[in-house]
C-alpha positions in Angstrom: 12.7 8.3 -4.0 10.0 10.8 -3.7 6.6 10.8 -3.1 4.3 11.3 -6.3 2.4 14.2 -5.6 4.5 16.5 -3.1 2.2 19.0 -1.0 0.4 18.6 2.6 -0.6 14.9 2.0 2.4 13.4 1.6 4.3 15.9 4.5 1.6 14.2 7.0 2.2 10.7 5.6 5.5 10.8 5.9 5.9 12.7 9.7 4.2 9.3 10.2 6.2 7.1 8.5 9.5 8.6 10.6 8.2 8.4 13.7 6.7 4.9 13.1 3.3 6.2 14.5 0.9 4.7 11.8 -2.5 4.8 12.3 -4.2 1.7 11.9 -6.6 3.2 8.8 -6.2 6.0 7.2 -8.8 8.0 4.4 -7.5 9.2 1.0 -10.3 11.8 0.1 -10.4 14.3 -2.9 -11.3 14.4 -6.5 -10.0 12.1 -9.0 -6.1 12.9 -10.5 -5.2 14.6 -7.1 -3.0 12.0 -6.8 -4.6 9.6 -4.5 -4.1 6.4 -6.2 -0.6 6.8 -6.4 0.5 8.5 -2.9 -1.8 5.4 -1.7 0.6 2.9 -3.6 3.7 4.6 -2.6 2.7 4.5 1.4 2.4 1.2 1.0 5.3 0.8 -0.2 6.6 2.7 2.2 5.4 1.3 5.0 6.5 -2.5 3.9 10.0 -1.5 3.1 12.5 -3.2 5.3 15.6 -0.2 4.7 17.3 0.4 7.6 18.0 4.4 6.7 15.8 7.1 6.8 14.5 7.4 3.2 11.4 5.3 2.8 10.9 3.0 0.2 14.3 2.8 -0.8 13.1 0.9 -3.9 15.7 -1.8 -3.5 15.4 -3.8 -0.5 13.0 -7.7 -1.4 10.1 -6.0 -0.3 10.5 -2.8 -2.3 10.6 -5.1 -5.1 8.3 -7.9 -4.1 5.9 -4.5 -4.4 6.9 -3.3 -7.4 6.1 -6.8 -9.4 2.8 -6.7 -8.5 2.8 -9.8 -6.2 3.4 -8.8 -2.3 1.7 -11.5 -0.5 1.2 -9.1 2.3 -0.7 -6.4 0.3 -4.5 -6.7 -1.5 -6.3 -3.9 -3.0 -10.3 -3.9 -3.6 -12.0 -1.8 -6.1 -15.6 -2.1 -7.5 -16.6 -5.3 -9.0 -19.1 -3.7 -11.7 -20.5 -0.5 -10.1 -19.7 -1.4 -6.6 -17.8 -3.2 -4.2 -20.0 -6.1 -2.5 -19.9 -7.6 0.5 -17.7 -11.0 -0.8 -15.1 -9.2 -1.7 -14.5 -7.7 1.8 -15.3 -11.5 3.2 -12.2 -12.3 0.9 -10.0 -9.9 2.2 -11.1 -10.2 5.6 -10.0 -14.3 5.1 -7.1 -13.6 3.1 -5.8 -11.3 6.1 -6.7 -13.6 8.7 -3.5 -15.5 8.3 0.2 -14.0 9.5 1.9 -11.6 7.4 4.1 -14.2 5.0 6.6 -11.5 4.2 6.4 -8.8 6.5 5.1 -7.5 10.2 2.1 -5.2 8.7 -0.3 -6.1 6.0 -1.7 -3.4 3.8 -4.7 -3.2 2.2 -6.3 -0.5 0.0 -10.4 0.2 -1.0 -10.3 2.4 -4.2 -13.6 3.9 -4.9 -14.1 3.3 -1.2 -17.2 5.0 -1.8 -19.1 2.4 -4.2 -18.9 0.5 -1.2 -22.6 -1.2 -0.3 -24.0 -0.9 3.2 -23.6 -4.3 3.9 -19.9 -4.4 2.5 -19.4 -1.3 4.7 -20.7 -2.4 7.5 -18.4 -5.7 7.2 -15.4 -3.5 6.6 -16.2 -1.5 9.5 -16.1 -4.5 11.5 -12.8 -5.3 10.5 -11.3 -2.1 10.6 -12.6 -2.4 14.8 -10.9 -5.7 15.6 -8.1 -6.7 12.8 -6.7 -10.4 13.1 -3.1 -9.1 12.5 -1.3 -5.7 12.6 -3.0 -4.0 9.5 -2.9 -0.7 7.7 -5.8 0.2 6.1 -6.1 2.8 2.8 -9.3 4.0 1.6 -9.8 6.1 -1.2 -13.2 8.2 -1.8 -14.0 11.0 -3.6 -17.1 12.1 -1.2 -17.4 11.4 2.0 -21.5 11.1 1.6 -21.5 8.0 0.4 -19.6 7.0 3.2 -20.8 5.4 6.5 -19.8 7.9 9.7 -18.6 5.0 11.5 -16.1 4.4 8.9 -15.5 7.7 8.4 -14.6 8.2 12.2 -12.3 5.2 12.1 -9.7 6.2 9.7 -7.6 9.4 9.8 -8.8 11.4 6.9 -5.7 12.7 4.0 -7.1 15.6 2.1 -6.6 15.9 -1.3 -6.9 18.7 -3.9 -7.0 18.6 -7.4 -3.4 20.0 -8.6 -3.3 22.5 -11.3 -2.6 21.4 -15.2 0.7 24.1 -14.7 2.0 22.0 -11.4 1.7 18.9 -13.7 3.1 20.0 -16.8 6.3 21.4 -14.8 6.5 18.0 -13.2 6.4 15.9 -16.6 9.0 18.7 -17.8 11.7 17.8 -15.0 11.1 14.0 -15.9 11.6 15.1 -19.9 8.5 15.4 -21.8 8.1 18.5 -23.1 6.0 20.8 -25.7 2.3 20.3 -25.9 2.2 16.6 -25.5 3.2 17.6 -21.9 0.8 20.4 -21.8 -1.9 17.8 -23.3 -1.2 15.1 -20.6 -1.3 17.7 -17.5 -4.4 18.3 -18.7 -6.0 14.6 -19.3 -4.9 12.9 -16.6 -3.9 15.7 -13.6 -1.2 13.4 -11.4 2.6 13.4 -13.0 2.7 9.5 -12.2 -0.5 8.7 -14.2 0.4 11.0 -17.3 3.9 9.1 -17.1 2.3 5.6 -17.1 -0.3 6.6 -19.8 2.5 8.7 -22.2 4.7 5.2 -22.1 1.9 2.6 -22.7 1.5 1.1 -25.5 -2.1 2.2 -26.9 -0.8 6.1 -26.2 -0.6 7.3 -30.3 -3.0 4.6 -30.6 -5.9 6.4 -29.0 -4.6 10.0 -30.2 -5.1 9.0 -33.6 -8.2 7.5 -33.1 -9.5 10.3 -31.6 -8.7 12.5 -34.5 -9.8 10.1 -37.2 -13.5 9.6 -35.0 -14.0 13.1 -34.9 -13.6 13.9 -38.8 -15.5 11.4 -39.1 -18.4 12.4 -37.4 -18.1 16.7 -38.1 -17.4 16.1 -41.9 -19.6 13.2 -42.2 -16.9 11.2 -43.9 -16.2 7.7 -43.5 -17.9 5.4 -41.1 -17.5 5.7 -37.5 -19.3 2.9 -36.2 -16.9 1.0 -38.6 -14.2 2.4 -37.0 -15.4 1.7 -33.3 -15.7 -2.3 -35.0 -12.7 -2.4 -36.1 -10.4 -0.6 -33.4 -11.8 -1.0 -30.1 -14.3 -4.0 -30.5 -12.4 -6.5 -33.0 -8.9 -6.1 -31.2 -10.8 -6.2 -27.6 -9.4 -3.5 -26.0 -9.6 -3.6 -22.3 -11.4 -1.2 -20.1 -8.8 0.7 -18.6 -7.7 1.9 -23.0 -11.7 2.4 -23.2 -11.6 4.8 -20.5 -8.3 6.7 -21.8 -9.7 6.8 -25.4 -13.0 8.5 -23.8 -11.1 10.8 -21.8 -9.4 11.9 -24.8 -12.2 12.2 -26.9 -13.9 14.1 -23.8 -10.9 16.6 -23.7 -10.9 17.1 -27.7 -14.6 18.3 -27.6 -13.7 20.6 -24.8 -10.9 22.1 -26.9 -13.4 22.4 -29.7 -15.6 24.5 -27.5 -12.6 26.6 -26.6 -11.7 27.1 -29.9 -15.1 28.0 -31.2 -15.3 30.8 -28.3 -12.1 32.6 -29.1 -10.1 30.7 -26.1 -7.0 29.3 -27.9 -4.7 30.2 -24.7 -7.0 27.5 -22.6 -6.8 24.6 -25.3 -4.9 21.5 -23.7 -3.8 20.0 -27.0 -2.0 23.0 -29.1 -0.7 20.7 -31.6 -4.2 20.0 -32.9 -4.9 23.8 -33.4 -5.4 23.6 -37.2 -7.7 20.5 -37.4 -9.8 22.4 -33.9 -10.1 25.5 -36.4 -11.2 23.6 -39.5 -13.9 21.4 -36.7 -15.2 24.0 -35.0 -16.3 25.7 -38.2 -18.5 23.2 -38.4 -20.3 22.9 -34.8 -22.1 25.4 -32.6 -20.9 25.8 -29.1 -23.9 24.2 -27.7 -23.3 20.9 -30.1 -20.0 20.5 -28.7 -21.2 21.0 -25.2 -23.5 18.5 -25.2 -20.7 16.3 -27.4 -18.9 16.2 -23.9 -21.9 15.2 -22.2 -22.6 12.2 -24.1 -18.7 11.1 -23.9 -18.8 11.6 -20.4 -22.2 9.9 -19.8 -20.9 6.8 -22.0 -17.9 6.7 -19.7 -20.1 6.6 -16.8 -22.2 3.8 -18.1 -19.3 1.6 -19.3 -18.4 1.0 -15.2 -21.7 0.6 -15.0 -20.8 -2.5 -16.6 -23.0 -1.8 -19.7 -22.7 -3.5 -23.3 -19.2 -2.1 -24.8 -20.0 -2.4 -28.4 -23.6 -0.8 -28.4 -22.6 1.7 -25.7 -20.5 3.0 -28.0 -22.1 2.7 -31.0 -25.2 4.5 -29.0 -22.3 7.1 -28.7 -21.4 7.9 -31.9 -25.0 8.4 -32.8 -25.3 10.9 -30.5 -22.4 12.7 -31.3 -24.3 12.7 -34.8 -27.1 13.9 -34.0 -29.0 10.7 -35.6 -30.7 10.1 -31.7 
């Protein structure tokens, strides 16, 4: 097996991992699809697995694929409960890991969004991450390390991450077979291999694509009724947050596109395929509309894990994108 995103991360993760010199917390920090959600998982992984030869996780062993189904007793991960992560939640993990490892020597635990943390579940993390009940790794993931306390920060050893390149992605989805401009498209959406793989074979992939191109006539040509559409394929069949986000993202990426297009950039646009129905959009919109058109899908994104009202967020949404508000 090989680790997700190759590069100076994962050579320092896994130096450690051979000589068995863990630390006991460790820092995950750079921008979102660098990768650091999945080298996370796969350290874990490694780190639990029980092989006996050098390559780490061998993917077969009982705890390799105790891990794999989702239910090692011996790892928890904590991520935001609304906008942030609260003070119960590290009470819970501090309980759950109070009892002996039921599988294995080491429990694992990882904080995504380690930065959404409050100050008082900081401070109760800290705490833990000082005096641990039970041989314990700990992985925290953080975009920023501003949000973070110092104390916490000067506890773990940080793991730098860096955004990799659309091109490194692409060639990466290429060697695992997907090709042509839906690999081009999905180096550019989600920036980690392992997450373009896992959203290219889900279920709601052509889904979203072809909502995003039946919302956005829609809403240039004035055709049809968009707020109908949001009713009918996101609200009525209750998608969950995670297909909220990648429809956004998409619809995010489309507008960006459209701006390319409109300034005479066709060599930057991420989804090539669409080319003809950019052309025929952009026609329609001035550059400074379709700026602001990513705004407003980003800004929606950002209120959505702010835990706001799906339905009129969205609706809200498509009346900006508009122009009625």
């Amino acid at each position: 097996m090989t680790w997700p995103v190759p590069g100076g991360a994962a050579d320092m993760l896994s130096r450690s991992l051979q000589t068995g010199r863990l630390a006991h917390s460790y820092l995950f920090l750079g921008p979102e699809g660098s990768g650091r959600r999945e080298t996370a998982s796969y350290f874990a992984k490694s780190i639990l697995c029980i092989s006996t030869t050098a390559e780490r996780p061998c993917g077969v062993c009982t705890q390799c694929k105790k891990f794999e189904s989702g239910n090692h007793p011996d790892v928890l991960t904590v991520e935001p409960d609304g906008n942030a992560i609260k003070i119960a939640q590290v009470r819970e993990l501090q309980h759950a890991f109070s009892r002996k490892g039921l599988e294995a020597d080491r429990k694992v635990y990882i904080v995504r969004q380690a930065d959404k943390m409050t100050v008082e579940a900081a401070n109760s993390l800290l705490k833990f991450l000082e005096e641990p009940t039970s041989p314990v790794t700990a992985i925290l993931l953080a975009e920023s390390k501003t949000k973070l306390l110092p104390t916490v920060i000067s506890r773990c050893q940080i793991i730098p991450f860096s955004r990799r390149s659309p091109q490194e992605v692409e060639m990466q989805l290429n060697a695992e077979g997907i090709t042509g401009s839906r690999a081009r498209f999905l180096a550019y959406l989600k920036q980690s291999a392992p997450a373009a793989i896992e959203f290219a074979n889900g279920d709601k992939f052509a889904e979203i694509l072809s909502l995003v191109v039946q919302l956005t006539e829609e809403v240039t040509t004035r055709r049809g009724n968009p707020l109908l559409t949001i009713q009918e394929k996101i609200i009525k069949p209750s998608w969950q947050s995670a297909e909220i986000d990648a429809f956004l993202d998409c619809l995010a990426w489309w507008y960006r596109d459209l701006m390319h297009v409109s300034l005479g950039l066709v060599s930057t646009v991420a989804a090539e395929g669409q080319l003809e129905k950019y052309r025929s959009q952009a026609l329609l919109l001035r550059s400074d509309q379709l700026l602001d058109a990513v705004d407003t899908v980003l800004m929606t994104k950002k209120r959505l894990q702010g835990n706001a009202n799906v339905q009129l967020t969205l609706e809200h949404m498509i009346l900006r994108l508009q122009g009625v508000s």
